[in-house]
MDTraj code that builds the backbone (N, CA, C; nanometers):
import mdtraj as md
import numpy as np

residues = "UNK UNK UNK UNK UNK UNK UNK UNK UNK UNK UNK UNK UNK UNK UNK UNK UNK UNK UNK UNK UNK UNK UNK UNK UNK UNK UNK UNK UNK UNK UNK UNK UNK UNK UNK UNK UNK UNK UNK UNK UNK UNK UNK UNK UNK UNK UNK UNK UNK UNK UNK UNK UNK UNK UNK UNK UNK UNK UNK UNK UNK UNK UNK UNK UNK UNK UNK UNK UNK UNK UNK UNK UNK UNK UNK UNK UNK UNK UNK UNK UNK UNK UNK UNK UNK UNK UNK UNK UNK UNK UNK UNK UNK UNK UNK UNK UNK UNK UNK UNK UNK UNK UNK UNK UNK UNK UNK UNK UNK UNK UNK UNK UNK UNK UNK UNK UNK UNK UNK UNK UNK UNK UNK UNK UNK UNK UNK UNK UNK UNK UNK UNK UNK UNK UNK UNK UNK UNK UNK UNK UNK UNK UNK UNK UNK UNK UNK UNK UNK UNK UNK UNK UNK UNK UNK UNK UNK UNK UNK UNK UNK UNK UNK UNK UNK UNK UNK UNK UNK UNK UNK UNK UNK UNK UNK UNK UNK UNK UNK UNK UNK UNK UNK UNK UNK UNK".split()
xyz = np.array([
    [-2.1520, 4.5153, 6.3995],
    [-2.2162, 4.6091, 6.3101],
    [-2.1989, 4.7488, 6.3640],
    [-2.1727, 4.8306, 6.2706],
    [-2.1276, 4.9755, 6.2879],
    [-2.2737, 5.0683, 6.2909],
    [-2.3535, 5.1199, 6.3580],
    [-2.5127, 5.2032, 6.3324],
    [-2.4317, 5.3324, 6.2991],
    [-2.3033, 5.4488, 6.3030],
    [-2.2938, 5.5285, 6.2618],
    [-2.1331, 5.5428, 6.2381],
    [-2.1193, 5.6301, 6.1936],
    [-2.0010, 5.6477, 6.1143],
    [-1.9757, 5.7820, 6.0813],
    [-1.9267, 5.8517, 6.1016],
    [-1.9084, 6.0461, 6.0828],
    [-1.7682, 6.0830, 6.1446],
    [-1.7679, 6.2250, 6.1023],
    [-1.6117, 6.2382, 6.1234],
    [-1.5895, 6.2067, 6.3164],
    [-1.7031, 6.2567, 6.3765],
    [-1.6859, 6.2552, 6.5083],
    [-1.6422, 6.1201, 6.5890],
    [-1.6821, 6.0290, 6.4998],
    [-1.6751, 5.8691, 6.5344],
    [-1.5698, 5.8430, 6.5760],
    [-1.4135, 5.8748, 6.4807],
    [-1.2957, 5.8654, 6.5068],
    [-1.2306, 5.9124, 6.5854],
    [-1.2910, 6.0315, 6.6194],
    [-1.2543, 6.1475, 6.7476],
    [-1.3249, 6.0737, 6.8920],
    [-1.4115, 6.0033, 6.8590],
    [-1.4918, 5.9848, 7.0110],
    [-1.3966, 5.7900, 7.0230],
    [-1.3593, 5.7757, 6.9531],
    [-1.2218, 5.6572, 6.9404],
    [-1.1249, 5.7164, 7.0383],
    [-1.0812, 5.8182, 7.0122],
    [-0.9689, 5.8579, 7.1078],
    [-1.0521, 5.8529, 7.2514],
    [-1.1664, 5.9918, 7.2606],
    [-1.1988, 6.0058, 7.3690],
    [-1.3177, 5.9721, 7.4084],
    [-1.3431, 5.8296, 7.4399],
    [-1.5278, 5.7983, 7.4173],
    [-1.5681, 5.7970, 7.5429],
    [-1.5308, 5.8866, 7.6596],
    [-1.6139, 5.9422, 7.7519],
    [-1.6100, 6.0545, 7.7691],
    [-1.5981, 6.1269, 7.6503],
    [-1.6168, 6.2644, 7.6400],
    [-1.8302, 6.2986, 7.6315],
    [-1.8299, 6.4005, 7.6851],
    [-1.9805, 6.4289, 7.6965],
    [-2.0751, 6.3859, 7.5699],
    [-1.9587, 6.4764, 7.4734],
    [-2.0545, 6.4648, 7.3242],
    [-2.0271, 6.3390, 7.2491],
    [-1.9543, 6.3115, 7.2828],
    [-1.9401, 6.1767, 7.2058],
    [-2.0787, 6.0419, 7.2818],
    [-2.0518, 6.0140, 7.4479],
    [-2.1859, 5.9363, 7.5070],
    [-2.2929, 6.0240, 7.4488],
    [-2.3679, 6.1654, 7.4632],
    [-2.5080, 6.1880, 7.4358],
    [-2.5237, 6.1222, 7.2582],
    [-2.3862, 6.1529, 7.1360],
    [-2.3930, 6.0806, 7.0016],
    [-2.4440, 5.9668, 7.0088],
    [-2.3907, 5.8753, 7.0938],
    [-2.4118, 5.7333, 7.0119],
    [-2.5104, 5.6745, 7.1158],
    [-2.6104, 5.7261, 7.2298],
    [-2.7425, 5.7265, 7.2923],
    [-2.8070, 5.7662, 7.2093],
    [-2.8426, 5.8986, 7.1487],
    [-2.8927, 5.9468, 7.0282],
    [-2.8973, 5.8577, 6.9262],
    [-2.8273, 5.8372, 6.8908],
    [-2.7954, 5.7109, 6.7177],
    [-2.8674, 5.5935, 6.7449],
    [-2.8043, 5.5650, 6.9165],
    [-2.9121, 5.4693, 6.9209],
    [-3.0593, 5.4458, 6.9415],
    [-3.0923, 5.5477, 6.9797],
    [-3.2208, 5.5254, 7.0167],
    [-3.3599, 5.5896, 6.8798],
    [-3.3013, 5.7097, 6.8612],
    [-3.3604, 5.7884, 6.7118],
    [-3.3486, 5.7315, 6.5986],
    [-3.2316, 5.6616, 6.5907],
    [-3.2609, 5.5828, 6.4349],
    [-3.3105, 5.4255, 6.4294],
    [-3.3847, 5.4211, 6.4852],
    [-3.4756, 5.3227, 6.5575],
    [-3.6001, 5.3220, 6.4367],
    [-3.6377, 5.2091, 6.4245],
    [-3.7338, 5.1704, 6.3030],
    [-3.8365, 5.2263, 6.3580],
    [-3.8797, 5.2549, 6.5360],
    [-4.0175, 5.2491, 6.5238],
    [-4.0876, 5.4211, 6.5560],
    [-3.9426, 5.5048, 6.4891],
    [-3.9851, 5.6409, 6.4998],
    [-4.0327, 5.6936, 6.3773],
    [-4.1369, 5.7498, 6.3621],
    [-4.1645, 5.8086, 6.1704],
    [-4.0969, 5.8292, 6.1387],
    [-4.0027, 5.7929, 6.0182],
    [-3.9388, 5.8497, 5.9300],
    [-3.9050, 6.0228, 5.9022],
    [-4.0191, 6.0375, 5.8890],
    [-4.0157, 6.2069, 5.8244],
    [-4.0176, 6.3048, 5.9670],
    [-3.9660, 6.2731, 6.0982],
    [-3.9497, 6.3452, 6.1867],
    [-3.7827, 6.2657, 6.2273],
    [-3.7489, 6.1463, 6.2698],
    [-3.6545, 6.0707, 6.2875],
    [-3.5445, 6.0813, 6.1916],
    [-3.5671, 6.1219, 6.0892],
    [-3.4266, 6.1254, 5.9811],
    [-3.4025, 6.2418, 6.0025],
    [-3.4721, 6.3511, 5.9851],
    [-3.4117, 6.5196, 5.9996],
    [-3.3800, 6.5459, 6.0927],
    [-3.4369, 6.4638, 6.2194],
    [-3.3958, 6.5371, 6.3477],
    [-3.2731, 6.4454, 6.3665],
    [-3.2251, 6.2992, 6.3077],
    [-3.1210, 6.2391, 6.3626],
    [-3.0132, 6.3779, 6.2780],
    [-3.0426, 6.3767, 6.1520],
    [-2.9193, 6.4694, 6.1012],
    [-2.9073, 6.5561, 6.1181],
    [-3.0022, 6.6621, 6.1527],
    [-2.9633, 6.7717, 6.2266],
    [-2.9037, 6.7859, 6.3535],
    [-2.8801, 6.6334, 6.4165],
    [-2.8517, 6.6255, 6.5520],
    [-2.7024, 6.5946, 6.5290],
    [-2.6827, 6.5236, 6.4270],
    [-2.5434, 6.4432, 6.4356],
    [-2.4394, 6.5765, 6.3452],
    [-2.5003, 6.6668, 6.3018],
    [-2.4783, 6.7741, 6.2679],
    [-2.4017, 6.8524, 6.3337],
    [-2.4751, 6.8868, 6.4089],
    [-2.4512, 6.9185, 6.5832],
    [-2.3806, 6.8932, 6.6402],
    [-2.3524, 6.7584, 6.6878],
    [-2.2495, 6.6976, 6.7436],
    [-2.1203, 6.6475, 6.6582],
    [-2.1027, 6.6909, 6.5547],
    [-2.0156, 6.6924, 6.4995],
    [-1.9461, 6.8113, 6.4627],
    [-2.0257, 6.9206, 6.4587],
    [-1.9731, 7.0747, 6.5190],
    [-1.9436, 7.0588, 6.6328],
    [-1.9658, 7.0383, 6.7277],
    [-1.8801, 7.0455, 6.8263],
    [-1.8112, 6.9343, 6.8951],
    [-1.7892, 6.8268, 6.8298],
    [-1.6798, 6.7333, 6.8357],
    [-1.5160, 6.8142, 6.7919],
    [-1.5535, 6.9436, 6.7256],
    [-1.4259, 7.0314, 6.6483],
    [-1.3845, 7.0247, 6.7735],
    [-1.4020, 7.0649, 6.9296],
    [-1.3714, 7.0926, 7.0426],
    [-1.2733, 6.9422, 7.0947],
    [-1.2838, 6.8079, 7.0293],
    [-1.2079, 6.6896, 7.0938],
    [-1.0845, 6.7529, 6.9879],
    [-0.9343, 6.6622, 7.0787],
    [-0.8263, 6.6418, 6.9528],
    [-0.8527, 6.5821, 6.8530],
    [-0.7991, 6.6552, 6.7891],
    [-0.8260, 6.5906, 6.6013],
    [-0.7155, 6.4798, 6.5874],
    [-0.8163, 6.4091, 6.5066],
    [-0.7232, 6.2494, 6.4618],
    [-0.6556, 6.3095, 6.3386],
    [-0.5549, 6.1869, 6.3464],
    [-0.4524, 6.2006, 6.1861],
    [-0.5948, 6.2400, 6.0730],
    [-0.5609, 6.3406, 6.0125],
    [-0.6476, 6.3343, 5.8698],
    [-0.6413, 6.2490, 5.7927],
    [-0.7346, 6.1645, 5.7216],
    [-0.7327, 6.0637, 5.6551],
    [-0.6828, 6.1060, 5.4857],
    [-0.7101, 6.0567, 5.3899],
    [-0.6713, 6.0949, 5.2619],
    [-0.8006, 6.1762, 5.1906],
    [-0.7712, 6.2575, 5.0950],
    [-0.9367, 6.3309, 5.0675],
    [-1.0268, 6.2402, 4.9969],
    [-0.9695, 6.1274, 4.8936],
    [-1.0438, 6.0207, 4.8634],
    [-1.1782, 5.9109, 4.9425],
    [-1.1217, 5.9526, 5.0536],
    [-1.1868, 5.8529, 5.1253],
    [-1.2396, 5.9777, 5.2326],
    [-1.2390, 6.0791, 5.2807],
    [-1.3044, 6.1537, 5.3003],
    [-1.4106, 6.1691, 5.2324],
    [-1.3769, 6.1888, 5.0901],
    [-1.5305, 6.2359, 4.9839],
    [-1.5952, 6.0588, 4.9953],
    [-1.5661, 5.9610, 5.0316],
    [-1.6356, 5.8452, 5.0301],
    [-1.7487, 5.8624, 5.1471],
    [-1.6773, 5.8780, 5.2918],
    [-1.7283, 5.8805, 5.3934],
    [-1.8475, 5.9919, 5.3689],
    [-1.7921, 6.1106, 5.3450],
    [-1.9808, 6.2119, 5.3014],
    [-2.0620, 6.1140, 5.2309],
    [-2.0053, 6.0884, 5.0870],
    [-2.1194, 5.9945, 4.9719],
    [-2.1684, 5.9152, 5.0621],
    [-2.1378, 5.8395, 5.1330],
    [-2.1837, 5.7317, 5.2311],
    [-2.2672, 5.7782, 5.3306],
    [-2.2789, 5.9226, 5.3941],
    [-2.3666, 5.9638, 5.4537],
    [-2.4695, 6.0201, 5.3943],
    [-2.4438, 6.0965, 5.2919],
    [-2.5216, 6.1440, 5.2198],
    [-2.6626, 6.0396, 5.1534],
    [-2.5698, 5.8970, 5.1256],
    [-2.6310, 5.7813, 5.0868],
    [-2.7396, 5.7641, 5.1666],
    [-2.6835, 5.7132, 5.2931],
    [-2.7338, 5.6356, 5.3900],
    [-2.9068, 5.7442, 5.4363],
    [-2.8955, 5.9120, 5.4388],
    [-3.0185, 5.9930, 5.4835],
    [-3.0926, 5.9670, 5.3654],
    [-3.0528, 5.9810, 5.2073],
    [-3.0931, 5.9450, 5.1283],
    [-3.2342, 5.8621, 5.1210],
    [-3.1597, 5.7315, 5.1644],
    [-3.1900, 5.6364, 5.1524],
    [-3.3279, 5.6192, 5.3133],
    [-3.3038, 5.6632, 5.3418],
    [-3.3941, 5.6950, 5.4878],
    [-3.4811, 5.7688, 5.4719],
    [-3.4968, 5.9082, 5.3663],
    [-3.5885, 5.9397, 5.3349],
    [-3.6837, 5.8660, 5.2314],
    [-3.6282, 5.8027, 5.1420],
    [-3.6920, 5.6939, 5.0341],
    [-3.7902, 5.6193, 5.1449],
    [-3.7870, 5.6103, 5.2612],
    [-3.8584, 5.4570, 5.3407],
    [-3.7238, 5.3181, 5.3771],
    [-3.6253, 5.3365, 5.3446],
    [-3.5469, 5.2045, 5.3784],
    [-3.5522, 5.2281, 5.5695],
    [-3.5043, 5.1411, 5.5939],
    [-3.5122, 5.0930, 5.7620],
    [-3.3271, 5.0280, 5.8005],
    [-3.2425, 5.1357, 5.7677],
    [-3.1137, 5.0805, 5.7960],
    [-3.0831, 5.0234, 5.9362],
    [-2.9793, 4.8578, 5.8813],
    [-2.9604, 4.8337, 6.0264],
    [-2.8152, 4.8018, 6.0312],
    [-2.7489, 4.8697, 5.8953],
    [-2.5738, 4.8314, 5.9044],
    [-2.5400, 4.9204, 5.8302],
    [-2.3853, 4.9437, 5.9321],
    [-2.3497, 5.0181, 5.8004],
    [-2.1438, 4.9735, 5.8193],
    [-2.1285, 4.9867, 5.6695],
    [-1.9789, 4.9336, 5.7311],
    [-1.9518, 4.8066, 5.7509],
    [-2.0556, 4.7096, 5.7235],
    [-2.0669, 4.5450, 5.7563],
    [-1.9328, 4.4762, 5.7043],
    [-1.8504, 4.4269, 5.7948],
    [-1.7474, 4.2991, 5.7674],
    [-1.7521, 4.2035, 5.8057],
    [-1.7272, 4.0819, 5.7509],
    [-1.6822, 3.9539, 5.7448],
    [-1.5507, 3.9225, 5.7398],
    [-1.4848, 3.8636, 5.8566],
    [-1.3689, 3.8498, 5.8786],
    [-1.3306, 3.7337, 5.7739],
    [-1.3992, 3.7035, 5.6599],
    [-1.3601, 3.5609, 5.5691],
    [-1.3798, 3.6941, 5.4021],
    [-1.3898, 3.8006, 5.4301],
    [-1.3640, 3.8336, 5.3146],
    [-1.3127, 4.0037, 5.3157],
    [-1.2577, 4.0661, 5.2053],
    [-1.1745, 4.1927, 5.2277],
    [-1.2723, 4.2900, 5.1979],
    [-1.4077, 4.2564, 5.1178],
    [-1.4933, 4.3354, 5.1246],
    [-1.5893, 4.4159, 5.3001],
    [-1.6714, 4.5234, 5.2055],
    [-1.7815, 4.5414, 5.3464],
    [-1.8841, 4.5961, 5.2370],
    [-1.9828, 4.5629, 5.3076],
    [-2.1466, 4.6305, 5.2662],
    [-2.1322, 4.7751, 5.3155],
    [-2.1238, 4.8657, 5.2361],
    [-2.1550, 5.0057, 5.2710],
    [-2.2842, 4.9809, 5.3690],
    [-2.3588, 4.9722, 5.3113],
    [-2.5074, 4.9773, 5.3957],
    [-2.5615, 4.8677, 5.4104],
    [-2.6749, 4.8431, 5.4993],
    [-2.7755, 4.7280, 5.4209],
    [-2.9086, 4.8290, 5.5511],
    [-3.0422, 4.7666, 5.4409],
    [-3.1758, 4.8244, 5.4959],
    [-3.2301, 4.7183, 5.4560],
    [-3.3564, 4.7682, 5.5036],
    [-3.5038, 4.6846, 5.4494],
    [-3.5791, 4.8344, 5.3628],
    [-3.5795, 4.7469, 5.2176],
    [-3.7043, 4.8336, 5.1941],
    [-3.8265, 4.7406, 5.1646],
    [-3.8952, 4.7958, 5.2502],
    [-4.0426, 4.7038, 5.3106],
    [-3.9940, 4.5785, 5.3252],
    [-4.0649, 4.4476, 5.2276],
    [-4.0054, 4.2816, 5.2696],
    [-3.8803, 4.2512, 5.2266],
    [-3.8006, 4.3191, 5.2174],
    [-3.6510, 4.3198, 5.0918],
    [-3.5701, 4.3723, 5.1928],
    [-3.4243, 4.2723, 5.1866],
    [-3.2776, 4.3441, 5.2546],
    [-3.2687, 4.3449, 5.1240],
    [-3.1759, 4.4829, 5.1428],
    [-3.0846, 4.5128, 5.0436],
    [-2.9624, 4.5400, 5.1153],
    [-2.8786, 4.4699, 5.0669],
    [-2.7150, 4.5174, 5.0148],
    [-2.6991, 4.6445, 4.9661],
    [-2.6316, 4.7284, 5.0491],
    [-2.6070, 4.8603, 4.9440],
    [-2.5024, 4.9012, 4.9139],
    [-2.4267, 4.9189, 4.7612],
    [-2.2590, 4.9704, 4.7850],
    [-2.2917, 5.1119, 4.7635],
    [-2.2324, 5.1861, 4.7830],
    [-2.2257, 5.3235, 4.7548],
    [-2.0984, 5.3698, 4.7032],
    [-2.1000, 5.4274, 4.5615],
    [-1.9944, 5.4972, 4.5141],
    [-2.0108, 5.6436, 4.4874],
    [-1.9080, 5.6961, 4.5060],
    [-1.9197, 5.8181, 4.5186],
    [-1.7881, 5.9490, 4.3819],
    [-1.7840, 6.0101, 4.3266],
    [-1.7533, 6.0504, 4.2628],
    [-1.7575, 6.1812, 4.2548],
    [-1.6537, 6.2998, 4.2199],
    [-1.6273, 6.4925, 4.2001],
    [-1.6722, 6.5002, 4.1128],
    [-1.6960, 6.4063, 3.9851],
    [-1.6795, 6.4628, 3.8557],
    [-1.7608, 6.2913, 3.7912],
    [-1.8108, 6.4049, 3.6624],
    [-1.8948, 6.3101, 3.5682],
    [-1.7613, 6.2404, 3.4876],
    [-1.7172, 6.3358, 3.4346],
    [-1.6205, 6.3161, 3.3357],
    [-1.5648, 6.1814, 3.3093],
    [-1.4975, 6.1118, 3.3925],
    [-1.4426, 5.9818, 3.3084],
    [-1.5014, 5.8372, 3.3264],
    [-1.6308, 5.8176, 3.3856],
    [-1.6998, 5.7020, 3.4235],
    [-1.8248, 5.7033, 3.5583],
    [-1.9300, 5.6610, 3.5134],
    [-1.9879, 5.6516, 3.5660],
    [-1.9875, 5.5789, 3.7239],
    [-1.9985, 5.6357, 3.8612],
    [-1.9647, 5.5823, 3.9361],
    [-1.9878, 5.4668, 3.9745],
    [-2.1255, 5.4044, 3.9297],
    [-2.1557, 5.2656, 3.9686],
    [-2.1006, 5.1407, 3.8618],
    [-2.0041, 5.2047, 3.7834],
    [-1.9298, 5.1281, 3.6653],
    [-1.8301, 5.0887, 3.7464],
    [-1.7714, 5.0995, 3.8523],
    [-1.6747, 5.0607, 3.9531],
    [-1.7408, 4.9381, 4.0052],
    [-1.8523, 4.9018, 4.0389],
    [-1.9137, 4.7477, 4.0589],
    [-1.9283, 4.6882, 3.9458],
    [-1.7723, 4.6222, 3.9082],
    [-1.7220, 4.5618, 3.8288],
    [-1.7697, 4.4056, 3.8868],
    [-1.7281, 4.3186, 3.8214],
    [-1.7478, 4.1377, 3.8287],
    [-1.6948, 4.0952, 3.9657],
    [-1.5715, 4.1316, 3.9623],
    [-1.5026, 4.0875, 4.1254],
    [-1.5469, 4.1741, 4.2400],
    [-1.5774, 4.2976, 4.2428],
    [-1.6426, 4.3661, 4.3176],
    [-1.7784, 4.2956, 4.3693],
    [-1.8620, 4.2388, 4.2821],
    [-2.0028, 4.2172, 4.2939],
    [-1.9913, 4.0395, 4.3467],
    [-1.8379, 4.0060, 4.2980],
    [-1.8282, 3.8603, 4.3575],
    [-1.8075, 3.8669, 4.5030],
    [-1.7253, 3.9934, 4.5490],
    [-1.6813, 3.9905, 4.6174],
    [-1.7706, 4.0752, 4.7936],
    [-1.8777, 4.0950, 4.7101],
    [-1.9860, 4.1810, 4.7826],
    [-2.1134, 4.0746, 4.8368],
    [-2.1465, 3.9528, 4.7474],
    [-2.2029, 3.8054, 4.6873],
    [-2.1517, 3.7450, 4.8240],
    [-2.0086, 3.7695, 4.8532],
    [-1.9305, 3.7306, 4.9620],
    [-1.9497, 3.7460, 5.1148],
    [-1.9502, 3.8404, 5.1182],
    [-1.9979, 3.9687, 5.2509],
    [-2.1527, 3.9675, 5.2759],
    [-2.2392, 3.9249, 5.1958],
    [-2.3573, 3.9056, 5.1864],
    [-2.3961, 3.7763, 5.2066],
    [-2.3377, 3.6762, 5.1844],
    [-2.3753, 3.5435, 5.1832],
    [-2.3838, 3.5137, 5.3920],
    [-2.1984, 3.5942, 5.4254],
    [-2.1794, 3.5216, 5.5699],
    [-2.2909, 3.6794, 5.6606],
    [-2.3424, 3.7700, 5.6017],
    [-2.4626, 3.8555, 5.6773],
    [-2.6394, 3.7478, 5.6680],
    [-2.6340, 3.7204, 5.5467],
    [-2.7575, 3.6475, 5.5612],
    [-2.7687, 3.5023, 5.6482],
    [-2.6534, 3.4581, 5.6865],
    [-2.6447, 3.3247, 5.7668],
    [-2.6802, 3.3460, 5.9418],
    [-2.6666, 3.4708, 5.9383],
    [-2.6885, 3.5231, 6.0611],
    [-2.8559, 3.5664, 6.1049],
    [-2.9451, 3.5445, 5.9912],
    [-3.0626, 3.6288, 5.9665],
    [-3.1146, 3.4851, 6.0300],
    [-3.2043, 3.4642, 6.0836],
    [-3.2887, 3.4170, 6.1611],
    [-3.3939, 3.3089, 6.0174],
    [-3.4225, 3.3398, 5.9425],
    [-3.4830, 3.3085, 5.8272],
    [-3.4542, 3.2767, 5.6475],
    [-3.5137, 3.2558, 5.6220],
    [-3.4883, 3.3280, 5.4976],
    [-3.5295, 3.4765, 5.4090],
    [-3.4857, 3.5446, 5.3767],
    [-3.5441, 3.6596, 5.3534],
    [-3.4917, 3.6801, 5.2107],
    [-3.5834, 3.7857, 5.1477],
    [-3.5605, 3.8307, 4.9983],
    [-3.4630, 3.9400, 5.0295],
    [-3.3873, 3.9280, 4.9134],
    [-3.2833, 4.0361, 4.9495],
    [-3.2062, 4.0933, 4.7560],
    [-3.2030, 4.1709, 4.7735],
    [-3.1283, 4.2262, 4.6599],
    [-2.9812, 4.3242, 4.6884],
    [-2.8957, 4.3506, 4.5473],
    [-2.7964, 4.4378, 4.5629],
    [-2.8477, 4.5395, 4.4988],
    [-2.8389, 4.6486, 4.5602],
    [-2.8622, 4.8118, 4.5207],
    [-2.7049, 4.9194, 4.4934],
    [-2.7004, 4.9833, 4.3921],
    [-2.5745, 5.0744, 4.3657],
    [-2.6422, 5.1989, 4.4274],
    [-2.5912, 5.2727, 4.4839],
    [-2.6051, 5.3833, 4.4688],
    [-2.4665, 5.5058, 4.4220],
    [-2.4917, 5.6184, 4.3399],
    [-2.3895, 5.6848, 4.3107],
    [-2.4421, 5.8327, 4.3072],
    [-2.2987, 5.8629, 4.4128],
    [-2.3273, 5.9894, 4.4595],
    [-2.2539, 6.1141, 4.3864],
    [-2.2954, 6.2113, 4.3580],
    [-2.1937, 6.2872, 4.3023],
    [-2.1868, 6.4298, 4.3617],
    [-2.0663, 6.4928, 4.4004],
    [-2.0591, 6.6168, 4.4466],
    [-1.9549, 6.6905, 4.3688],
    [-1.9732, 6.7667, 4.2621],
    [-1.9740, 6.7915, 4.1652],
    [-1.9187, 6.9909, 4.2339],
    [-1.8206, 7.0538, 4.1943],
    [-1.7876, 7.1877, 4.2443],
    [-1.9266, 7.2889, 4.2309],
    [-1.9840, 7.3410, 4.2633],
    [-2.0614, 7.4146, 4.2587],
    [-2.2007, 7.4043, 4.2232],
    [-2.2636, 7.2736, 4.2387],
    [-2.3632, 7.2393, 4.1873],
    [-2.4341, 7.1365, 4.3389],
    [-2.5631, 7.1003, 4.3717],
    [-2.5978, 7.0246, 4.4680],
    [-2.5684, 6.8796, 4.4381],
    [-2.4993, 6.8046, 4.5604],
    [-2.4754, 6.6295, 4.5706],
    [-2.6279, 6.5795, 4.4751],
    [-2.6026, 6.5096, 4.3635],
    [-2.6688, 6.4626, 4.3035],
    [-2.6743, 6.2939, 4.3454],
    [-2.7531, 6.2329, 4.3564],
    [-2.7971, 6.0761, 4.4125],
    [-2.8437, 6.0088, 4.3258],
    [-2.8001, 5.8899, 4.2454],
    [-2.9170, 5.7702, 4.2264],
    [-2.8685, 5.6577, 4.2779],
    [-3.0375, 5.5994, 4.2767],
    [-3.0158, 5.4787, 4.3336],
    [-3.0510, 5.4032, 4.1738],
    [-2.9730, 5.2699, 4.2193],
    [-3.0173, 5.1726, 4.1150],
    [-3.0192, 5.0188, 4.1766],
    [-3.1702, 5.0217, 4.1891],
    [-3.2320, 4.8710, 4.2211],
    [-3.1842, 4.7329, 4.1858],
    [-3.1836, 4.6454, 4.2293],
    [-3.1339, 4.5580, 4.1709],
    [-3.0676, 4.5390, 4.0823],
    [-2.9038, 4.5981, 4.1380],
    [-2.8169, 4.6250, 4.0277],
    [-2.7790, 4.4702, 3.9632],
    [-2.7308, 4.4450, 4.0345],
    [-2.6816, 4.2985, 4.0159],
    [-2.7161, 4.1355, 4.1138],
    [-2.7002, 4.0178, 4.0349],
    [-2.7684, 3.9294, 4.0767],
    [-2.6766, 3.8968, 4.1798],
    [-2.7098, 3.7584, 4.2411],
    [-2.6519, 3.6979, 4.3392],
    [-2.5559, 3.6102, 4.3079],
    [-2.4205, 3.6062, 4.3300],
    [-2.3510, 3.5107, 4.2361],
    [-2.2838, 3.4087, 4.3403],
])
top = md.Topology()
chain = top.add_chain()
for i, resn in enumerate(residues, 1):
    res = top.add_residue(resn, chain, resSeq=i)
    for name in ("N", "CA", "C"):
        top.add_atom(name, md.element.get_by_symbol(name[0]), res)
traj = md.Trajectory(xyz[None], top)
């Protein structure tokens, strides 16, 4: 399981005994910790990882990735604080199963509930709604990735799939919804 994910992540890949990269992922680990309040623990993790991702500019830069999946990786962060300010309790992010090609963007607890979270992300309203992309095989294929995470859970637990869709739109603020129990368990 992946706890963070930011541009610095890939950079501290090359060099992960660089200063800022060990104080990052001590930080990540210890602050985004369930048993810090919320409403002090989320602003100060992102203002921190903020931080250290300004000055991660200082490691060599990795190959640039494609801008598609750049604007994914923000929606996905953007998601994930989101979702931290709502009350969820994230404990994955990036989740794979080596038996399927999918991953769980996220998964949390909100209160007695895992949720599954995909996150789509989108520039523009214009030609489809972003959570219209968790199409049938998508949601089979998420059903998938979810089935071999819950075998690992100690119990049984209630759990749902959540969409979220992010939009960053030219000149206007990242707009967010979430949508609850998008889809069933198949």
């Amino acid at each position: 399981m992946k706890y963070e994910k930011s541009p610095i992540w890939k950079q501290c890949l090359i060099s992960p005994n660089h200063p800022v990269c060990l104080l990052r992922f001590v930080f990540v680990r210890v602050y985004s910790r369930p048993h810090f309040p919320m409403s002090r623990s989320g602003r100060l993790t992102q203002i921190t990882l903020r931080a250290l991702d300004s000055a991660a500019r200082l490691l060599p830069k990795p190959k640039s990735s494609p801008a598609h999946l750049q604007t994914g990786r923000r929606g996905e962060e953007a998601a994930y604080f989101h979702l931290r300010r709502q009350g969820y309790v994230m404990v994955a992010r990036n989740f794979r199963s080596p038996r399927s090609r999918s991953e769980l963007d996220l998964v949390g607890w909100d209160n007695e509930t895992l949720c599954f979270i995909e996150v789509k992300t989108r520039t523009t309203r214009e030609i489809q709604p972003a959570e219209a992309a968790v199409d049938p095989e998508k949601q089979h294929d998420l059903c998938g990735v979810a089935r071999e995470f819950l075998r690992k859970m100690p119990e049984d637990v209630a759990f749902r799939f959540d969409i979220v869709s992010v939009y960053f739109e030219p000149r206007k603020k990242p707009e967010i919804e979430l949508f609850k129990n998008a889809f069933p368990f198949s």
